[in-house]
C-alpha positions in Angstrom: 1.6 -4.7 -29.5 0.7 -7.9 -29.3 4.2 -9.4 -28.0 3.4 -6.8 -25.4 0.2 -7.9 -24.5 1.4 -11.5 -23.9 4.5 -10.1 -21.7 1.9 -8.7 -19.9 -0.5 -11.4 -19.1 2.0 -14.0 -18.8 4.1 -11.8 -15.9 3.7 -13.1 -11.7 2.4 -9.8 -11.3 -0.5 -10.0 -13.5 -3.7 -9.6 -11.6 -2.2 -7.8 -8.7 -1.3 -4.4 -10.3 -3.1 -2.7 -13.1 -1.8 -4.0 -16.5 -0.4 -0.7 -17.4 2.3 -0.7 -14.3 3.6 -4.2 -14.8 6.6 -3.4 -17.1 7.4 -0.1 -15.1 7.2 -1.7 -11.5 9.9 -5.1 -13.5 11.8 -2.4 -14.8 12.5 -0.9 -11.2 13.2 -4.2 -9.7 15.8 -4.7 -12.3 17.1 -1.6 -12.0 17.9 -1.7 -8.1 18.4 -5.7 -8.2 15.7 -6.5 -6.3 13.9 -9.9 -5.2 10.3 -9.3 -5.2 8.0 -11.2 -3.2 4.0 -11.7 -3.3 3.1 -12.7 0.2 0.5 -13.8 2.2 -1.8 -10.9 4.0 -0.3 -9.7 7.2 -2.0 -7.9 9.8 0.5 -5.1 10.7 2.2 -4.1 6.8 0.9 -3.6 3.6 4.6 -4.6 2.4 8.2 -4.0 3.3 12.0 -3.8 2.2 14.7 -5.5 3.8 18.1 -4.6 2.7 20.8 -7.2 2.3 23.4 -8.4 5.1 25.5 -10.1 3.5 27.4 -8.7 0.1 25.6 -11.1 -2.1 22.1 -10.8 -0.8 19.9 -8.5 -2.8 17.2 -6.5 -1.5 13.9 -8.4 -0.6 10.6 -6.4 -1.3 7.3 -8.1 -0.3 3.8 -7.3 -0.7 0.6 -8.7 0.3 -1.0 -10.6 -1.7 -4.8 -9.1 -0.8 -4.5 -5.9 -2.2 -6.6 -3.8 -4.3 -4.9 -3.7 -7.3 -3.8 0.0 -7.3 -3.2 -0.2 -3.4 -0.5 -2.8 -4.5 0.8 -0.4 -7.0 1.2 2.2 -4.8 2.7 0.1 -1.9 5.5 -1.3 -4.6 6.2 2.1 -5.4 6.5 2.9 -1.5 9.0 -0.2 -1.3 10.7 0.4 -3.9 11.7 4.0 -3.5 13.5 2.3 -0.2 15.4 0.4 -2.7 16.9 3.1 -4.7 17.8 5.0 -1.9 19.8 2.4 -0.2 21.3 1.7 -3.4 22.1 5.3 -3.9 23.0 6.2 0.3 23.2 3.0 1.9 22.6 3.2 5.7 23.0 6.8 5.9 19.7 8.2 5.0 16.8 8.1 7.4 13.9 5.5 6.5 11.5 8.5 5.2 13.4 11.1 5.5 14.0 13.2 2.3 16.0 11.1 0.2 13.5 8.7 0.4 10.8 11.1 -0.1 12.1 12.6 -3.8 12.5 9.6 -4.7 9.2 8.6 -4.1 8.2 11.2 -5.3 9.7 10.7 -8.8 8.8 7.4 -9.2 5.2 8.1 -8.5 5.0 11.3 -11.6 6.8 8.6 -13.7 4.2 6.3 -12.9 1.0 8.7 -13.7 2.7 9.6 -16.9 2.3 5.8 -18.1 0.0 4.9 -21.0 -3.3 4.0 -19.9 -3.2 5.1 -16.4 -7.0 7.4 -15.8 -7.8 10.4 -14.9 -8.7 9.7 -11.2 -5.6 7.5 -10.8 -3.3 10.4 -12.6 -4.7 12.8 -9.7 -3.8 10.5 -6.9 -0.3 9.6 -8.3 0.5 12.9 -8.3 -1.6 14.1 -5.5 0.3 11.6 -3.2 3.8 12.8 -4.9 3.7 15.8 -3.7 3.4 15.0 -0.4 5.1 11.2 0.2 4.0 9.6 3.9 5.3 6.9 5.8 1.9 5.0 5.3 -0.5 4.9 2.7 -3.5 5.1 5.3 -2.7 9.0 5.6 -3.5 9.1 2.1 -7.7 9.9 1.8 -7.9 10.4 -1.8 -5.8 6.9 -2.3 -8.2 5.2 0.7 -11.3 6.6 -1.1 -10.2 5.5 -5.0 -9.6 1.9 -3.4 -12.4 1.5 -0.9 -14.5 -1.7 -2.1 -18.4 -2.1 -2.6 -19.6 -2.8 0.6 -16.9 -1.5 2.5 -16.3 1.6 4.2 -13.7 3.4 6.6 -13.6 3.5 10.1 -13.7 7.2 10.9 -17.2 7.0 8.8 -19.5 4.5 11.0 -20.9 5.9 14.3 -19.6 6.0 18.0 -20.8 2.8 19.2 -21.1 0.7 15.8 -19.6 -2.9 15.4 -17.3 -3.8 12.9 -15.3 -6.6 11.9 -11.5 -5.9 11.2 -8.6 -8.7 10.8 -11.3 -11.8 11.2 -12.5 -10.1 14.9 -15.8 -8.2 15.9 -14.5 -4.4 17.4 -16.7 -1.8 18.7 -16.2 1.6 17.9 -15.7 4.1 21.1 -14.6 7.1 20.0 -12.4 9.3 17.3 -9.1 10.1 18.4 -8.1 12.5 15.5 -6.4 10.2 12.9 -7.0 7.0 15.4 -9.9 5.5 16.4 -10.3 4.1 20.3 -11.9 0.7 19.8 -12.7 -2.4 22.1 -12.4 -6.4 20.6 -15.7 -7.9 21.6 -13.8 -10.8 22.6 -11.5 -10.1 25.0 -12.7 -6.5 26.1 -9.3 -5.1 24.8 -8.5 -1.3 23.9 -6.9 -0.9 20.4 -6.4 2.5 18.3 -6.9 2.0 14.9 -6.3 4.2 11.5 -9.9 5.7 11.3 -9.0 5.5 7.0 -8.8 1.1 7.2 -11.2 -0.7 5.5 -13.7 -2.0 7.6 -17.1 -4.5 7.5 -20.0 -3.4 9.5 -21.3 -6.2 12.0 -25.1 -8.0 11.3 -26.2 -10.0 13.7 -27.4 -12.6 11.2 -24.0 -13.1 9.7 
């Protein structure tokens, strides 16, 4: 137990991921001979998975670094289901189509059946499992399990509210079923935006 413990704490992941997923998300990486990557936050992916070019590349995953930790868990398992279906149908199944989707889908029930996992993170793995999406922002129950003190989701301020989102000031115009219509109080642009991101209400005295 204790040799565990120490595997554990002493692992690059440590921190990122709940300590109950950290031997299950290296075991996967070993398994489709993956180089995984902790990366700096990027504004458009929560992570992504290049396949090799060359026959002695191996498959890059990366993930950003500024993730709740069971949005990172859940974003690995997203990545890494790409892995094992290129290792197991190359080029020739569709980026989520169903290959990808079962084995997302497996991989996530594995997941919720590890020791330690609770009861509200058992019902999203397996919530989300049975019904795998291109992006986790589709996800509510996942959004609402990670959304920080303080913090709250777009679709949930009123018409008209500020907000800051990626370091800029935004004003909310409108609800556009999943999207949101806002304008960037600096240059006066039109953007749609996931109404489930995580957003930071504006104060003027910030």
């Amino acid at each position: 137990m204790k040799l565990r413990e120490s595997k554990i704490s002493m692992h690059p992941l440590f921190g990122y991921v709940p300590d109950y997923s950290i031997l299950y998300i290296d075991q996967l990486v070993k398994s489709f001979d993956v180089h995984f990557k902790v990366v700096s936050p990027r504004k458009t992916k929560l992570g992504d998975c290049r396949y090799p070019i060359g026959t002695k590349e191996k498959i890059t995953i990366t993930i950003n670094k500024d993730l709740h930790p069971f949005q990172f868990l859940v974003t690995s398992l997203h990545e890494l289901a790409h892995a094992k279906t290129f290792r197991e149908f190359g080029m020739k199944a569709s980026a989520h189509g169903k290959e990808w989707k079962n084995n997302f889908s497996k991989i996530l029930l594995d997941a919720s059946s590890l020791d330690n996992v609770n009861d509200e993170e058992i019902s999203v793995l397996r919530s989300l499992s049975n019904n795998p999406k291109a992006t986790s922002y589709g996800h509510d129950s996942l959004q609402m399990l990670v959304k920080k003190e303080n913090d709250i989701l777009l679709k949930d301020i009123p018409d008209d509210s500020l907000f800051y989102f990626n370091k800029s000031v935004f004003r909310k115009i409108k609800l556009l079923r999943t999207y949101v219509l806002c304008s960037n109080g600096q240059n006066n642009k039109r953007y749609k935006i996931h109404g489930a991101v995580h957003i930071t209400r504006y104060r003027a005295n910030n």
